[in-house]
DRENROFI-849051 format. One line per field, with one value per residue (C-alpha): residue number from 0; residue in three letters; x, y, z. Coordinates in Angstrom, 3 decimals. Layout:
// DRENROFI-849051
n <- NUM, ...
res <- ala, ...
u <- X, ...
v <- Y, ...
w <- Z, ...
***
This chain:
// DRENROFI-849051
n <- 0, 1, 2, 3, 4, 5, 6, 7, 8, 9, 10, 11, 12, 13, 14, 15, 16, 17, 18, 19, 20, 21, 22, 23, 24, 25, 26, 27, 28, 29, 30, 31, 32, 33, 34, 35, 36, 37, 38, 39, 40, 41, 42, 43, 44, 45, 46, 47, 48, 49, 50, 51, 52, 53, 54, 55, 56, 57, 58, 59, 60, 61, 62, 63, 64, 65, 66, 67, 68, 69, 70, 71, 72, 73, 74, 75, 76, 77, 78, 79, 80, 81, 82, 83, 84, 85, 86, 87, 88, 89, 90, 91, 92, 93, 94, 95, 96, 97, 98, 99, 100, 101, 102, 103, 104, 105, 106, 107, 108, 109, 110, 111, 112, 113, 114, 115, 116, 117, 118, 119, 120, 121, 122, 123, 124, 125, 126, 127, 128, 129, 130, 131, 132, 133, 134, 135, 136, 137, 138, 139, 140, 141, 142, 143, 144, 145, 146, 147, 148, 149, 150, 151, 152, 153, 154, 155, 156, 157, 158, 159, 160, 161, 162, 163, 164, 165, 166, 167, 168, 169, 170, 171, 172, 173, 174, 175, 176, 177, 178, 179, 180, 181, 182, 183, 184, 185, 186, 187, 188, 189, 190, 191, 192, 193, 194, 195, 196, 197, 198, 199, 200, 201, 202, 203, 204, 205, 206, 207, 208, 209, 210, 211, 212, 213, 214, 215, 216, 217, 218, 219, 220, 221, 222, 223, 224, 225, 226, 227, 228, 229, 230, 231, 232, 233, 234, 235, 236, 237, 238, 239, 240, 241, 242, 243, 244, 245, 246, 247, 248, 249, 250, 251, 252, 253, 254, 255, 256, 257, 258, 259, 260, 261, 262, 263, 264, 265, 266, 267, 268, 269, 270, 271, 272, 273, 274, 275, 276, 277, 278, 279, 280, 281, 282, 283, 284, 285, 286, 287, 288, 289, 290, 291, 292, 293, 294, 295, 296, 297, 298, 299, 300, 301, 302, 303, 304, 305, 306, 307, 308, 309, 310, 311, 312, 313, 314, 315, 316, 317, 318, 319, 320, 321, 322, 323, 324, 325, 326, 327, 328, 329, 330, 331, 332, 333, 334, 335, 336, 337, 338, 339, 340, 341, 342, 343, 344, 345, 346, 347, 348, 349, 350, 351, 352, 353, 354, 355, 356, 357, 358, 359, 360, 361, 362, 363, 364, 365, 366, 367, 368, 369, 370, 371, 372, 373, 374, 375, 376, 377, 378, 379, 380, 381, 382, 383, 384, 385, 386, 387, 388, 389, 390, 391, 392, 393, 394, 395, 396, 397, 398, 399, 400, 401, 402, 403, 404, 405, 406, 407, 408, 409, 410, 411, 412, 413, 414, 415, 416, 417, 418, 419, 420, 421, 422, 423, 424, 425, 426, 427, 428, 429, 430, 431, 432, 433, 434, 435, 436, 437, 438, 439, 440, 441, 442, 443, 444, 445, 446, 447, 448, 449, 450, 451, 452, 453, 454, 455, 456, 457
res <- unk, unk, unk, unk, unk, unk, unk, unk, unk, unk, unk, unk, unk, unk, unk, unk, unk, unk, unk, unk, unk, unk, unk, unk, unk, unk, unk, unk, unk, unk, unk, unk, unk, unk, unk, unk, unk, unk, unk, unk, unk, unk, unk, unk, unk, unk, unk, unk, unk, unk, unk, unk, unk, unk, unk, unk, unk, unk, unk, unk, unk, unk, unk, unk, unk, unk, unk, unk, unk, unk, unk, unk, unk, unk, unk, unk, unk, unk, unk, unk, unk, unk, unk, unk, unk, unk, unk, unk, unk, unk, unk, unk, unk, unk, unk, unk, unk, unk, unk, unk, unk, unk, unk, unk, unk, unk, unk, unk, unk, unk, unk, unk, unk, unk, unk, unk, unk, unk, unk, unk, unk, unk, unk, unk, unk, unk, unk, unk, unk, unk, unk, unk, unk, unk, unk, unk, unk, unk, unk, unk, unk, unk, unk, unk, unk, unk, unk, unk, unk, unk, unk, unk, unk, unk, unk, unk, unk, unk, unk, unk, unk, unk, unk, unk, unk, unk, unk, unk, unk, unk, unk, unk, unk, unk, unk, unk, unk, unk, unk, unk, unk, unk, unk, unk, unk, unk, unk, unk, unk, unk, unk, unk, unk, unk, unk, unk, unk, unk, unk, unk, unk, unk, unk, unk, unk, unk, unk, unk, unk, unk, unk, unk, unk, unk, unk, unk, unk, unk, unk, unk, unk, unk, unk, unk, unk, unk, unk, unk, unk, unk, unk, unk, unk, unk, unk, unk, unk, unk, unk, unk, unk, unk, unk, unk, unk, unk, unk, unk, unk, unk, unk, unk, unk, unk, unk, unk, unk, unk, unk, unk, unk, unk, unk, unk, unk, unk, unk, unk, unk, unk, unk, unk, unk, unk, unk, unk, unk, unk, unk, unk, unk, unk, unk, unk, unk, unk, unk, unk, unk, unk, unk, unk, unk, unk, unk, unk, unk, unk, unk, unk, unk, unk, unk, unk, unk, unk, unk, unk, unk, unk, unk, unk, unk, unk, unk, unk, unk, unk, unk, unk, unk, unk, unk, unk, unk, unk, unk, unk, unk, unk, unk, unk, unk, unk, unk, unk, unk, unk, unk, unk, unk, unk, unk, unk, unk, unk, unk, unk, unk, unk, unk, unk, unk, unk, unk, unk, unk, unk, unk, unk, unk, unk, unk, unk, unk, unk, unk, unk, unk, unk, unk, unk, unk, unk, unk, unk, unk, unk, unk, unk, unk, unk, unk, unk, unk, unk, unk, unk, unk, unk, unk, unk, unk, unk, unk, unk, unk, unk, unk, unk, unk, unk, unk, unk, unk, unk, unk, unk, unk, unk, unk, unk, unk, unk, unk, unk, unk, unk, unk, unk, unk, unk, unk, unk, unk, unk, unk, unk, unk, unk, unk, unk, unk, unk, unk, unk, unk, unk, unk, unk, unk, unk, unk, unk, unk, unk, unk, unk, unk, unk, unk, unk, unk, unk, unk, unk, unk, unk
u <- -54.676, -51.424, -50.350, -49.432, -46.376, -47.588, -44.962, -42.343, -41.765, -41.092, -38.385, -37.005, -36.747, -35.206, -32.935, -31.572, -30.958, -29.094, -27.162, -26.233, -25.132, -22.961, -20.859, -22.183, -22.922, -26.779, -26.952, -27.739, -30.602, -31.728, -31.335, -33.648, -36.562, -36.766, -37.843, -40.518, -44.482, -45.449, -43.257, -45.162, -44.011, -42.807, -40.637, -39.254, -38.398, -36.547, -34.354, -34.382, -32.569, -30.452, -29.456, -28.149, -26.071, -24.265, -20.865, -19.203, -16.827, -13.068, -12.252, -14.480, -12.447, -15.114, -14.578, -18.147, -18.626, -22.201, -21.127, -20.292, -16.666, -15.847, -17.321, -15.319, -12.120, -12.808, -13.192, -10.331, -9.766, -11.589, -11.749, -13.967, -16.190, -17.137, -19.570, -22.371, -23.533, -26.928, -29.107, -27.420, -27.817, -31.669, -31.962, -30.406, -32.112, -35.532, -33.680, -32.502, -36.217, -37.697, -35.207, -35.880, -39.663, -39.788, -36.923, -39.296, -42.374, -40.604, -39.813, -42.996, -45.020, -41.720, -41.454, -41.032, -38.029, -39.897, -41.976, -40.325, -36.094, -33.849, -34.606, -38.678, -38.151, -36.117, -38.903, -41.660, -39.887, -39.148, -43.179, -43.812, -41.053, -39.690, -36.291, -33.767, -36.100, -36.933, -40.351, -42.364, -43.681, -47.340, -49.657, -50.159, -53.133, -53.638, -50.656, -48.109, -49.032, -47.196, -46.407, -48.521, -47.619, -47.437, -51.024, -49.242, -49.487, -52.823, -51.169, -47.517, -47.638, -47.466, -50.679, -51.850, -50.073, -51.370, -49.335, -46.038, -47.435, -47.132, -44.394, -42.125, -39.260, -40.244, -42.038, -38.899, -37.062, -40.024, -39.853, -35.960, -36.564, -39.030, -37.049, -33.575, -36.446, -37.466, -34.367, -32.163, -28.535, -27.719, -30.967, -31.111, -31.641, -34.530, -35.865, -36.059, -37.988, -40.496, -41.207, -42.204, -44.135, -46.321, -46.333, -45.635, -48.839, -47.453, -49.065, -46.892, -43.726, -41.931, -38.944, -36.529, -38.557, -41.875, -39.783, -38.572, -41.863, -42.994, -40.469, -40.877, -44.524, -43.660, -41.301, -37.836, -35.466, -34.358, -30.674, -31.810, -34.371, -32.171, -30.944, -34.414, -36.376, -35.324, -33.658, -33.759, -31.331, -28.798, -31.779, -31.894, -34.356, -31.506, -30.591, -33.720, -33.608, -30.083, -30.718, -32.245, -28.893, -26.979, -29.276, -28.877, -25.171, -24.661, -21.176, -19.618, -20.325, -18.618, -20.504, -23.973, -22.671, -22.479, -25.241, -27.577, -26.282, -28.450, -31.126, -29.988, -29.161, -32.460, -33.353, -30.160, -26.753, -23.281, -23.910, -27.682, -26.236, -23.636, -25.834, -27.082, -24.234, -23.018, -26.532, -26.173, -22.226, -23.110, -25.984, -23.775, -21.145, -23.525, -24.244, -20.293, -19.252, -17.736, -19.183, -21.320, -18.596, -16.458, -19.571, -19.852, -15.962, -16.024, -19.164, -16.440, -14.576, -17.526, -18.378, -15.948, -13.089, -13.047, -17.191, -18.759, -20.296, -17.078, -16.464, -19.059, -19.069, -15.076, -16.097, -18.644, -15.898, -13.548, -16.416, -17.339, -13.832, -13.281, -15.359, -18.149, -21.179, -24.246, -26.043, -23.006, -21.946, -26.270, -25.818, -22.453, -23.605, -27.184, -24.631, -22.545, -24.742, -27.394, -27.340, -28.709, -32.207, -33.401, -33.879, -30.358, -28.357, -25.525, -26.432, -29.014, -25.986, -23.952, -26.515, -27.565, -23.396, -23.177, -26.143, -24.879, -21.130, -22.593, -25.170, -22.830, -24.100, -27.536, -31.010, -33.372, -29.865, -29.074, -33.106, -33.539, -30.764, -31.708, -34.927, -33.768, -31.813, -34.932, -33.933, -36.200, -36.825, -38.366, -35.883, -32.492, -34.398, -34.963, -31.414, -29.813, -32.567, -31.108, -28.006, -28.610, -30.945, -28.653, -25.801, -28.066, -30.405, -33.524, -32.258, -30.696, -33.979, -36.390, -39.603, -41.640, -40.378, -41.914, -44.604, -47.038, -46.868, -48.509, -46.248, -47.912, -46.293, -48.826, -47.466, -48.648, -47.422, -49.326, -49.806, -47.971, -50.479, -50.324, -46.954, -46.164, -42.214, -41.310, -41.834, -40.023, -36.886, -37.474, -37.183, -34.094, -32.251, -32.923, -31.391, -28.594, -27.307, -27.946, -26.171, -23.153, -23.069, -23.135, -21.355, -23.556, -21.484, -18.978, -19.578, -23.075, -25.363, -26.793, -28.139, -26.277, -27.858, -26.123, -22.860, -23.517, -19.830, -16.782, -15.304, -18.412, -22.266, -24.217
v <- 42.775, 42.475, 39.127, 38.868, 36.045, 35.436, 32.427, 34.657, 35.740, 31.968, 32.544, 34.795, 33.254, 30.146, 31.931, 33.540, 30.568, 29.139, 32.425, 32.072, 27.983, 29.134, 31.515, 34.844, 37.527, 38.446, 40.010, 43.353, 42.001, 40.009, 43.238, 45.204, 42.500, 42.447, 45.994, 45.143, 44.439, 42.644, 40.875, 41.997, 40.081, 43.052, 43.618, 39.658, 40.775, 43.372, 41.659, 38.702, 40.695, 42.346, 38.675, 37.811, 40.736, 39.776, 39.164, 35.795, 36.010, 35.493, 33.268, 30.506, 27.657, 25.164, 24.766, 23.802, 24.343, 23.294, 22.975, 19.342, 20.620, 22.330, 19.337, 16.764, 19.092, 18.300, 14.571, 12.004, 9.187, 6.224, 3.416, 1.477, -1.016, -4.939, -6.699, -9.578, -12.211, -11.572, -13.920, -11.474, -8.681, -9.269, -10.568, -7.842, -5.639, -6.208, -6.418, -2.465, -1.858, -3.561, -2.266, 1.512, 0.773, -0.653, 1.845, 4.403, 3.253, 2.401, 6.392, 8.296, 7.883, 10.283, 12.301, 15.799, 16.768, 19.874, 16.997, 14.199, 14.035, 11.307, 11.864, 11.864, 9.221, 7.348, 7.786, 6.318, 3.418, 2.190, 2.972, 0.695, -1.882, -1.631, -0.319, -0.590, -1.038, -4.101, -4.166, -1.646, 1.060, 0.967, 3.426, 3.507, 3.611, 6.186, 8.187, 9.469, 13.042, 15.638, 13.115, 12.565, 10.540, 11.863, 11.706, 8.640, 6.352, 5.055, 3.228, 2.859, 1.525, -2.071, -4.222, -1.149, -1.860, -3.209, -2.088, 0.633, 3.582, 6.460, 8.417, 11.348, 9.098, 6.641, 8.827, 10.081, 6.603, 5.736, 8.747, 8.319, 4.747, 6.215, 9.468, 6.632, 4.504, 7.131, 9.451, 7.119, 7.672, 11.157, 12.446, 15.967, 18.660, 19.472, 16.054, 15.973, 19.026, 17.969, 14.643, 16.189, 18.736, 15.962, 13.243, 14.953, 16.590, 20.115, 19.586, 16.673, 18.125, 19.996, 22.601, 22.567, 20.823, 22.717, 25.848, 24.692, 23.065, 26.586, 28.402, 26.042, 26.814, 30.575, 30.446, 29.781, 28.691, 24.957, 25.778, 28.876, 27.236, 25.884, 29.419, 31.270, 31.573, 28.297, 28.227, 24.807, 24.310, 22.238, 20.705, 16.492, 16.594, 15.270, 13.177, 11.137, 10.941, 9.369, 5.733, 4.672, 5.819, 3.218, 0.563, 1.055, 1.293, -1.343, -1.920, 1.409, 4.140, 6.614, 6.092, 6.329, 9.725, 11.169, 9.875, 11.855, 15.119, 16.065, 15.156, 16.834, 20.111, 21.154, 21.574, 22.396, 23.426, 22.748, 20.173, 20.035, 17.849, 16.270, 14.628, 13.008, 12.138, 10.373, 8.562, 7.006, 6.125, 4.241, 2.636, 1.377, 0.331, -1.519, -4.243, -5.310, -4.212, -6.803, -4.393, -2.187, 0.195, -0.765, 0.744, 3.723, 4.672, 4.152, 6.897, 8.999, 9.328, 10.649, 14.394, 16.972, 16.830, 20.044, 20.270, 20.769, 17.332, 15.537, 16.880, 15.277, 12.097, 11.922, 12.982, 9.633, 7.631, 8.944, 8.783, 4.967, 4.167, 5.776, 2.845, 5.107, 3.381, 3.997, 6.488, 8.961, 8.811, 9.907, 12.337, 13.849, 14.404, 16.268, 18.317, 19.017, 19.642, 21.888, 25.022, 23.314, 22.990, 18.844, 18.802, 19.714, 17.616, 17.599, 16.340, 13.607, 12.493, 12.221, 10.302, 7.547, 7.501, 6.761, 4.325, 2.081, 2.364, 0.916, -1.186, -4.513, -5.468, -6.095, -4.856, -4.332, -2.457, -0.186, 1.200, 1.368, 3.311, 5.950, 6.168, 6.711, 9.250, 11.679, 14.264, 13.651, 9.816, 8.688, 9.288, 8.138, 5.068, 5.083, 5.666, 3.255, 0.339, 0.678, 0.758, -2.523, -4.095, -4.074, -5.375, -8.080, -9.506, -10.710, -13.066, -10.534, -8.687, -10.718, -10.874, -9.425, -5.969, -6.782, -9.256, -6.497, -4.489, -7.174, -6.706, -3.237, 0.411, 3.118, 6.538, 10.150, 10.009, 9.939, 6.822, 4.819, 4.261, 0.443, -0.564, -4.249, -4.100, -7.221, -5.941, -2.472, -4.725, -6.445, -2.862, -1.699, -4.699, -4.253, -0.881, -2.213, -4.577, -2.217, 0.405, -2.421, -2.598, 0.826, 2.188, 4.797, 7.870, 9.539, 12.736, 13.751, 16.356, 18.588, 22.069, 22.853, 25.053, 28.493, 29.144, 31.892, 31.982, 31.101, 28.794, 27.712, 27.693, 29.934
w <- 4.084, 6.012, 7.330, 10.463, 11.271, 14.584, 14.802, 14.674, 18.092, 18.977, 15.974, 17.624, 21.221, 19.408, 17.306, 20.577, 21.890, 18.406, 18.256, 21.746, 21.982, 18.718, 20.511, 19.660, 21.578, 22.303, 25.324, 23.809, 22.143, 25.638, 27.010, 24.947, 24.652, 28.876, 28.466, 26.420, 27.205, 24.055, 21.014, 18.093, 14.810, 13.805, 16.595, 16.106, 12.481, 13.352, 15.537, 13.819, 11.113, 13.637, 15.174, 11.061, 11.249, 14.531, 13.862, 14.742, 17.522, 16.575, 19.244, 18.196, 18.584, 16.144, 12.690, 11.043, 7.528, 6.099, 2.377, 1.392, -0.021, 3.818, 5.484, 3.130, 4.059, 7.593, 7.887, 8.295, 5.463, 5.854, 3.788, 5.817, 3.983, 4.416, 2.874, 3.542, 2.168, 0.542, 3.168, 6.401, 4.258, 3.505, 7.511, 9.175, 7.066, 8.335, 11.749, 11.634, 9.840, 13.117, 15.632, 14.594, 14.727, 18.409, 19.511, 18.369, 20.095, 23.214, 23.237, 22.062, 25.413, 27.028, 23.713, 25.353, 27.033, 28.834, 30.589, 30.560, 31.993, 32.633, 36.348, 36.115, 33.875, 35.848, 38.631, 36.665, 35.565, 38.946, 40.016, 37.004, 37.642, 34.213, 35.223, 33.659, 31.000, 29.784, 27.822, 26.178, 29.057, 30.527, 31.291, 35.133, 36.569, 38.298, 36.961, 39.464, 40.224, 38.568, 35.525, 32.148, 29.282, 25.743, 23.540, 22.002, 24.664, 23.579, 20.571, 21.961, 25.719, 26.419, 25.916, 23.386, 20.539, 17.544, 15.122, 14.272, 15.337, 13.075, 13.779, 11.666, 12.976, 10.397, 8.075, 7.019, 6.813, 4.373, 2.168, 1.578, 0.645, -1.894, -2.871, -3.335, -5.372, -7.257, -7.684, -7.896, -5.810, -7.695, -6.185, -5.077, -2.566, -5.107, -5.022, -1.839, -1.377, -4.266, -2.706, 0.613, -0.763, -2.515, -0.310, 3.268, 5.304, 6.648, 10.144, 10.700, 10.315, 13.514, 14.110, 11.330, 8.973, 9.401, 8.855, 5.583, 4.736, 5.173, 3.324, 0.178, -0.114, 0.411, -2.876, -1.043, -2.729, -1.575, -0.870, 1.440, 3.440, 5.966, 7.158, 6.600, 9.819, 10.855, 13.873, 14.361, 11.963, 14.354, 15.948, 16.078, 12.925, 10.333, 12.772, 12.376, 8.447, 8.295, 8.978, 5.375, 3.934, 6.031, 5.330, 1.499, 2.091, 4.771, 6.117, 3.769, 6.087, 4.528, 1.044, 3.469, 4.965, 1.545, 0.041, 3.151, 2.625, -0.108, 2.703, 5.644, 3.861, 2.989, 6.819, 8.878, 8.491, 10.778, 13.476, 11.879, 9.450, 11.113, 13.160, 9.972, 8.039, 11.653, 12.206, 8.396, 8.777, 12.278, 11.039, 8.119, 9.900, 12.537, 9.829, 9.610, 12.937, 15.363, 18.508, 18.899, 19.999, 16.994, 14.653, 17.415, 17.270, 13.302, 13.078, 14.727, 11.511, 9.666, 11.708, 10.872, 13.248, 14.799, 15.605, 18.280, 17.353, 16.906, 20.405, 22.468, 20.789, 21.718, 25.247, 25.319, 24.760, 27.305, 29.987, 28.816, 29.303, 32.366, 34.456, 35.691, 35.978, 33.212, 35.522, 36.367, 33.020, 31.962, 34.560, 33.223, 29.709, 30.392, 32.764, 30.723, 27.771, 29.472, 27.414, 24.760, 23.824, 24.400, 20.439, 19.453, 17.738, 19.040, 22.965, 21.349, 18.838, 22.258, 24.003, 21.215, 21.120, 25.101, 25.462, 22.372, 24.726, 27.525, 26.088, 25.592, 22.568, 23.659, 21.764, 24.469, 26.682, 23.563, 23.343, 26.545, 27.583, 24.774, 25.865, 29.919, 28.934, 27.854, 25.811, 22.369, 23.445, 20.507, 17.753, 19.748, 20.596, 17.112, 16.169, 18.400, 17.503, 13.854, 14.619, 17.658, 15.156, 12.451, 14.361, 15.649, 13.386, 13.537, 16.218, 18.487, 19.198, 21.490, 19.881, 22.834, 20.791, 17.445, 17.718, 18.588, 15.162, 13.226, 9.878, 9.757, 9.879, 10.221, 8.020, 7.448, 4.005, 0.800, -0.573, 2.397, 5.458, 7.059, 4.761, 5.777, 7.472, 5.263, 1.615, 2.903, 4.095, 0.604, -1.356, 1.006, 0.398, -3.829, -3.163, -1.390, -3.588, -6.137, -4.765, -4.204, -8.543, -9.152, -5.606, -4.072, -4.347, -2.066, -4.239, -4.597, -7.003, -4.329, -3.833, -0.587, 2.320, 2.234, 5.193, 7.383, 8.181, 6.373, 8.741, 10.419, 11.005, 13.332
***
């Protein structure tokens, strides 16, 4: 019997669109698939070969290496590091634990960029009177024609909540805490991909990681998974698995970026993993930080300088400091940063960047202004209720956010379903003043994902 990829000719129309954001030239190939009736998966192989082939263009002006010796070349010194005493350590902690989890929630009801925009989300705020937002969003009845909230909103919408709902979000914060556990801080791009084939259900992974779910179980090797059929390797996925790195390596952001490389280079490559290695180093610094723009503008210093990446999160700052007020500057980055899918990394990066800019060191400002923005709501109100909820504390985030979940985070994950938030603070915090007595690494063992290019990743 022959097998027939069917998911291949969405391959293809993605990898178009990865080819084309990364400079290279693919109108020929455009060309030739308007002339056609029907994308067979045959047809998407062949040009999905023909797309690997394409030559990168020579005036390129990004430098974006994916192995961790080109990406170390490319970021600035930084010594950065403070420390806490153990009683904020262990409280802000459970703070960045909580924070993620109600940033999360707040954004799965508007979890699909196709649907859901900054402007149509904008629109149902106001209808709701929750805008700017201030509490969790509720389901109106009847809905606003033309606008439907995600499945999730039966467990995620105010006055529904009974718990953390089960997100990959936090599925992946989880299994780090277990692979660091487990592993230990030398762990592996191996380990990695051994943990989720044992603990991780395949129908609850998505774009870059359901791609290399699917080429482990087909006999890939690790270190090529992230550039085989996966063209969702510079997607926002990595970005979502980099905050248990910073909380094990609280206020030493540069030790947390190295420690998640092994992580993000299973699944992505270039900007891909950027976007992780920046999510850890923020979160880090968010613990010791004095702002939350001092822990933004240190994350800086951890994304190769001459990125795409790097780029828009130095074009946040300039438009924060220009005066402008939060909705010109929303309006100016989805502008700017239309070519790229709403997944991508590197406009979700800029827009967790921007909303913890503007959000003046409040909680319920930094998630809220994530989750206006659209894009993929529910992990950069994820990624800036870390980073908000470790700068806080427990304190700093009013409890109308996290008396709802009960003590209880739902998970997909084997072995990990209705996990109480207070004994996973406990086990961070054992890593993290374990990892303070035997310094989590700034070199790691790793099984890095393969470079299309030389100089950079396509």
């Amino acid at each position: 019997m022959t097998t027939k990829y069917t998911y291949l000719p969405t391959v293809l129309d993605h990898e178009i669109a990865q080819r084309r954001v990364s400079g290279f030239d693919v109108s020929a190939i455009e060309k030739e698939l308007a002339n056609q009736s029907e994308i067979t998966p045959a047809l998407a192989r062949e040009l999905l070969t023909r797309l690997a082939e394409l030559e990168a263009p020579e005036d390129w002006p990004y430098v974006e290496p994916s192995t961790l010796e080109g990406i170390q070349a490319e970021l600035p010194a930084s010594a950065s590091t403070a420390r806490l005493g153990l009683a904020d350590l262990r409280d802000r902690l459970e703070a960045a634990w909580l924070g993620r989890s109600a940033g999360n929630c707040l954004g799965k009801p508007v979890e699909d960029g196709g649907r859901w925009n900054s402007e149509s989300i904008t629109v149902y705020l106001r209808r709701s009177g929750n805008y700017p937002i201030n509490d969790y969003l509720r389901r109106l009845d009847p809905m606003p024609d033309g606008l439907e909230l995600c499945d999730a909103w039966a467990e995620s919408t105010k006055g529904r909540i009974k718990y953390v709902p089960r997100d990959d979000d936090l599925d992946y914060t989880l299994l780090g805490l277990h692979i660091l556990q487990t592993h230990g801080f030398g762990y592996s791009t191996g380990d990695v991909a051994k943990e989720w084939l044992l603990r991780l259900p395949f129908h609850l992974t998505y774009s870059a990681e359901r791609s290399t779910y699917r080429n482990l179980v087909n006999g890939v090797p690790a270190e090529e998974c992230a550039v085989n059929d996966n063209p969702y390797r510079e997607w926002s996925g990595a970005q979502m698995r980099g905050d248990i790195f910073g909380y094990v390596c609280a206020g030493r952001p540069r030790a947390a970026a190295m420690l998640s490389y092994p992580d993000a280079s299973l699944t992505h490559v270039g900007n891909g993993i950027y976007a992780e290695l920046w999510a850890a180093a923020l979160v880090a610094a968010s613990f010791t930080a004095t702002s939350l723009r001092d822990a933004v503008l240190e994350s800086f210093n951890h994304v190769p300088q001459r990125s795409r990446l790097a780029e828009a999160l130095r074009w946040t700052l300039a438009v924060a400091d220009s005066g402008v007020e939060w909705e010109n500057a929303i309006t100016q980055l989805l502008e700017r940063y239309a070519q790229y899918h709403w997944r991508h990394a590197v406009p979700n990066a800029a827009v967790c960047a921007l909303s913890l800019l503007y959000a003046e060191d409040d909680y319920t400002r930094a998630i809220g202004l994530a989750v206006q923005s659209g894009l993929d709501a529910d992990t950069n109100g994820a990624t800036a209720g870390s980073a908000a909820g470790a700068f806080s504390g427990r304190a700093g985030i009013p409890p109308h956010w996290t008396a709802p979940f009960g003590d209880t985070l739902r998970s997909g994950l084997a072995g990990f379903d209705r996990t109480s938030i207070r004994s996973l603070a406990e086990q961070t915090f054992a890593l993290a003043r374990a990892s303070l007595t035997r310094a989590a690494p700034t070199t790691v063992v790793t099984t890095p994902a393969t470079d299309p290019g030389t100089a950079r990743a396509s």
